[in-house]
C-alpha positions in Angstrom: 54.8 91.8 49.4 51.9 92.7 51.4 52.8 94.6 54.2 51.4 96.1 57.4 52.8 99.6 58.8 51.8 100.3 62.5 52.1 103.9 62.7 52.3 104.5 59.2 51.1 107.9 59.4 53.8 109.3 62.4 57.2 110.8 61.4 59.5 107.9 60.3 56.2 106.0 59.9 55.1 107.6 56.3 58.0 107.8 54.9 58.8 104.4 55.5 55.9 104.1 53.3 56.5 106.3 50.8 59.4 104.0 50.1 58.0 100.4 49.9 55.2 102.1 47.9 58.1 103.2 45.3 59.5 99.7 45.3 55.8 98.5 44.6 54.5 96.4 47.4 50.8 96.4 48.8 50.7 98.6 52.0 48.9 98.6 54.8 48.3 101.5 57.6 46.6 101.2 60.8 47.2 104.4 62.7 45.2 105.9 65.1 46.3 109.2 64.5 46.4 110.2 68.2 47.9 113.4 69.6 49.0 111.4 72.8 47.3 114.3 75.0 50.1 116.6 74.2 50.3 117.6 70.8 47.6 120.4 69.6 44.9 118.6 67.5 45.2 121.4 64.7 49.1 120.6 64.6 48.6 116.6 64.6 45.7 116.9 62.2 47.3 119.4 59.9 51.0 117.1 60.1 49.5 113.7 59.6 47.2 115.4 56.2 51.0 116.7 54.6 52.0 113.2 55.3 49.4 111.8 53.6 50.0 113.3 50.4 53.9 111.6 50.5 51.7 107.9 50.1 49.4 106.8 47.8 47.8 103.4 49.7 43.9 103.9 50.3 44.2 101.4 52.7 44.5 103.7 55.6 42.8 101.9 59.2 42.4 104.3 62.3 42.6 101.5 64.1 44.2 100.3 67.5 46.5 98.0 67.4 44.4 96.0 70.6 41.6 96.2 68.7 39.0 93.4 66.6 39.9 95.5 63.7 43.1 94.3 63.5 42.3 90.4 63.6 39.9 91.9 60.5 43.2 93.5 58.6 45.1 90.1 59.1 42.4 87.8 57.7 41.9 89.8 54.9 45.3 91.2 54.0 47.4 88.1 54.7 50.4 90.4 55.8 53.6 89.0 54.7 55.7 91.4 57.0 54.6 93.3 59.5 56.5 96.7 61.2 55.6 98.1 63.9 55.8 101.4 64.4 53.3 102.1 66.7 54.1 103.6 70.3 53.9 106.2 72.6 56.6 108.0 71.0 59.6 109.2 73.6 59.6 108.9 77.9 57.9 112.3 78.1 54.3 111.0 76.7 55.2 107.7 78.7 55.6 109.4 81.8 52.4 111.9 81.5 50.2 108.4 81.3 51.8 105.1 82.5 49.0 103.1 81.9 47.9 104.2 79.0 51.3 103.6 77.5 52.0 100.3 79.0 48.4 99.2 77.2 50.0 100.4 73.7 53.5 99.3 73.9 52.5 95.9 75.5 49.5 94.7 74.9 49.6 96.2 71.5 52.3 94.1 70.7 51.4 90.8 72.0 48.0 91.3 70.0 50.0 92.2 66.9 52.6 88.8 68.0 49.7 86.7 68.4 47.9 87.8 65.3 51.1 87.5 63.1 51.8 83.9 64.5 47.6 83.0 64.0 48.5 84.5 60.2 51.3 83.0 59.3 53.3 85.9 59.2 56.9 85.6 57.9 58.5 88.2 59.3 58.0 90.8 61.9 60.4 94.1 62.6 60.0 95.7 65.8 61.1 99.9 66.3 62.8 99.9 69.8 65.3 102.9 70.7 68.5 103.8 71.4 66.9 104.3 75.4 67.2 100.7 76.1 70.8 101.3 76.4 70.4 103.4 79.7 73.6 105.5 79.8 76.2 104.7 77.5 79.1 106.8 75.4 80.2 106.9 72.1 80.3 103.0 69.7 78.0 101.4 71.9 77.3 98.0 69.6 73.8 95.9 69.9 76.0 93.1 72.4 76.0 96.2 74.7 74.2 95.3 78.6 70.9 97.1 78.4 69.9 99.1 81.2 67.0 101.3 80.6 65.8 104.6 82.8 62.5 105.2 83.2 59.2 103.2 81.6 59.3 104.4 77.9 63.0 102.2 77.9 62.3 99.7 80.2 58.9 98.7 77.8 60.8 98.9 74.7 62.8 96.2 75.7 60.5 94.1 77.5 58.9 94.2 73.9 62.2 93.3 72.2 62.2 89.9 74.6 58.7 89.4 74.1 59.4 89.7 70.0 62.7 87.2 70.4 60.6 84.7 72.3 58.4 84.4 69.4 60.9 83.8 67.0 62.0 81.3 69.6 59.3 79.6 69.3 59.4 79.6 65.2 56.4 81.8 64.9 58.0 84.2 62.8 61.4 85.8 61.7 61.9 89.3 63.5 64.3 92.4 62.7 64.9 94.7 65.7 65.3 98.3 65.2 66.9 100.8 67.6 66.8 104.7 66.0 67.9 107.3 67.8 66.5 111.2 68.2 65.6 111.1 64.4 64.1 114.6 63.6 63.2 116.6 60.2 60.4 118.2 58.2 56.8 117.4 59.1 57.9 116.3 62.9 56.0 117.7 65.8 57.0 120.9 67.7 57.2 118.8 71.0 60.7 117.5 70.4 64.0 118.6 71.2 65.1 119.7 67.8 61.7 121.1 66.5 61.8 123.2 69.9 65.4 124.4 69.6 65.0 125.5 65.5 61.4 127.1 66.0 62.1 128.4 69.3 65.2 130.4 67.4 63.3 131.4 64.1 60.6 133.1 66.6 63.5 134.7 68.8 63.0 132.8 72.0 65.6 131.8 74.3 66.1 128.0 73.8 66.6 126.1 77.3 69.4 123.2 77.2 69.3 120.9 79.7 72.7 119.7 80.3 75.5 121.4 78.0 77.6 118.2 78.0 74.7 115.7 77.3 74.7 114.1 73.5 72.8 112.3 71.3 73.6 111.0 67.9 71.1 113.2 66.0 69.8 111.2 62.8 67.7 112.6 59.5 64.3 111.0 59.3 65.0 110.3 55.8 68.5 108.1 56.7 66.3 105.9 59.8 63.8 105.5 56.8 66.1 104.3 54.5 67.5 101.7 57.2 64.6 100.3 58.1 63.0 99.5 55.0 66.4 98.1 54.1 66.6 96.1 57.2 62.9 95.0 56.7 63.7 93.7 52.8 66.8 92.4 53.5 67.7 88.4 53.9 70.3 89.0 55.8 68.4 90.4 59.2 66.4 87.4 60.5 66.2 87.1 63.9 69.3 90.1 64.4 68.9 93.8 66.3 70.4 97.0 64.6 71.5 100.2 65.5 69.7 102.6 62.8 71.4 106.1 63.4 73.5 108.8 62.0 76.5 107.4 64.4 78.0 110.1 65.0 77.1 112.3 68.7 76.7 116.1 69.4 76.2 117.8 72.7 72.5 119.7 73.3 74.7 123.0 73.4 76.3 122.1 69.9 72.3 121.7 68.5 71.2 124.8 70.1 74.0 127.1 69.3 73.7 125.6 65.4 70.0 126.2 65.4 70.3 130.0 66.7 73.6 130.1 63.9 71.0 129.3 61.1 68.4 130.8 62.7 70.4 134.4 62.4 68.5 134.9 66.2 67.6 133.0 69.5 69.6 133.2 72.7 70.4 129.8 74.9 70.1 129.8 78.5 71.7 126.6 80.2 70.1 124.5 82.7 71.2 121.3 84.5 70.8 118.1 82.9 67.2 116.3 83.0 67.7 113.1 85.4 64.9 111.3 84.2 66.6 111.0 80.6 70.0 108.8 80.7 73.3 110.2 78.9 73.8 108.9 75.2 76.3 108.9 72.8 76.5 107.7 69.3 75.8 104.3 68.4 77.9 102.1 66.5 76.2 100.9 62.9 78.8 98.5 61.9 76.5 95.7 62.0 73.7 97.5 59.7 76.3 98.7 57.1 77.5 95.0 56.9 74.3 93.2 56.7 72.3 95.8 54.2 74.1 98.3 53.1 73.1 100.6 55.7 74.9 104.0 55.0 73.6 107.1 56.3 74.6 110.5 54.7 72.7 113.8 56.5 75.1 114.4 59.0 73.7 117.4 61.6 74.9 120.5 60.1 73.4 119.6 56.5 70.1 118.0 58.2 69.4 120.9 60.4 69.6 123.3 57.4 67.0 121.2 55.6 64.7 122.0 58.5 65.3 125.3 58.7 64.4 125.5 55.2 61.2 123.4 55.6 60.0 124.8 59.0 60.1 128.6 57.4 58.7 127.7 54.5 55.5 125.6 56.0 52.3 127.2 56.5 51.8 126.1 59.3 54.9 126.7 61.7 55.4 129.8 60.0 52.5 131.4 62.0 52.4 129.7 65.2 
């Protein structure tokens, strides 16, 4: 198939592609490579190079996904599947610039809808995120009342209506995709589990916010897995799926782990962050039943991995 990655060059985004490039279909990247304001261009720039050399397509567009550019990529590629990967990436970068996000995560999309419907796309798999779900505990399933906390959730799933309303009107087929804190090598510092391991390799003190508060930590390489099964699959048309590890751990759990493998570190405790809801682990049933879905890294194993990775990179190892 030909296929268009949004975001192909981002965490989950590139290995996503390493895969469909393995099971030999035409790819696609538009990515505009952006360091969201945050990130320190020599750590973006140096991070999306390493995940370059994990994918072998030439057809690599640092292009926005508003853009004439991307009219261009449709007409000439004929996508048969699109996934979109593009966003502002958590509420943090959402909150720093509203606008800015709201012009990516919405009008991004409709182009992308529109363009996909003018193209005569056949299917179309939207990433959303666990944050849709506002607070919820442990085995929340995809039937689950969604209600969101702050703009990065509450535009994820105004984009997951706007997706279904597509479909509804037989545009396209679509797949709905919510991951949850995925993490592992080749990830930015700026994220809750990068922080905690490097902060404990250099012998910080790593700040939890909210000893009680969990999230159902997944391995990049499992969320890959599931979304390019979900994406391939017959079975997914017009459905929404949980992609996660499903199983929860508290922040304290991750940080005292982190400073375990670490051999260092100290954790100081704070209260919990109010603009960020309280999650649990997510219930998968529907992804293992559909395609197969069956994650394996479970936290222990996975942040040992990075550990490995982070002291071993160039890069991290002398920031």
């Amino acid at each position: 198939m030909k296929i268009l990655v949004t975001g192909g060059l981002g965490l989950i985004g590139h290995n996503v592609v390493h895969r469909l490039e393995k099971l030999n279909h035409e790819i696609v990247i538009a990515d505009t490579r952006t360091n969201y304001g945050i990130i320190p261009p020599s750590e973006i720039m140096y991070l999306i190079s390493e995940r370059q050399k994990k994918i072998t397509t030439t057809h690599i567009y640092s292009a926005d996904i508003i853009s004439d550019t991307m009219d261009y990529l449709f007409e000439k590629y004929q996508f048969d599947l699109v996934i979109h990967m593009a966003s502002f990436p958590r509420q943090k970068v959402v909150n720093a610039n509203p606008m800015l996000g709201a012009k990516t995560m919405v009008q991004g999309l409709l182009n992308l809808c529109e363009l996909s419907k003018k193209h005569k796309v056949q299917k179309f798999l939207y990433i959303s995120s666990s944050m849709v779900y506002g607070d919820f505990t442990d085995d929340v399933t995809e039937s689950s009342t969604c209600k969101p906390q702050g703009q990065y959730g509450i535009m994820k799933l105004a984009g997951e209506e706007l997706v279904k309303d597509y479909s509804r009107r037989g545009c396209f087929n679509h797949t709905i995709i919510r991951p949850s804190a995925v993490y592992g090598p080749l990830d930015v510092e700026d994220r809750v589990i990068a922080k905690f391991m490097l902060t404990a390799i250099r012998g910080g003190t790593l700040n939890v916010n909210g000893a009680g508060e969990t999230l159902d930590f997944t391995y990049v390489d499992d969320a890959a897995d599931g979304i390019v099964a979900a994406a391939l699959s017959e079975n997914t048309a017009n459905k929404t799926y949980n992609i996660t590890k499903s199983h929860s751990r508290t922040l304290l759990d991750a940080a005292e782990l982190a400073v375990k493998i670490a051999g260092k570190g100290t954790i100081n405790v704070r209260d919990r962050d109010a603009d960020f809801p309280s999650r649990g682990a997510l219930n998968i049933d529907a992804a293992k039943k559909d395609f197969g879905f069956d994650p394996k890294v479970d936290v222990d194993e996975g942040f040992y991995h990075y550990y490995k990775w982070l002291i071993d990179d160039p890069y991290f190892n002398n920031v």
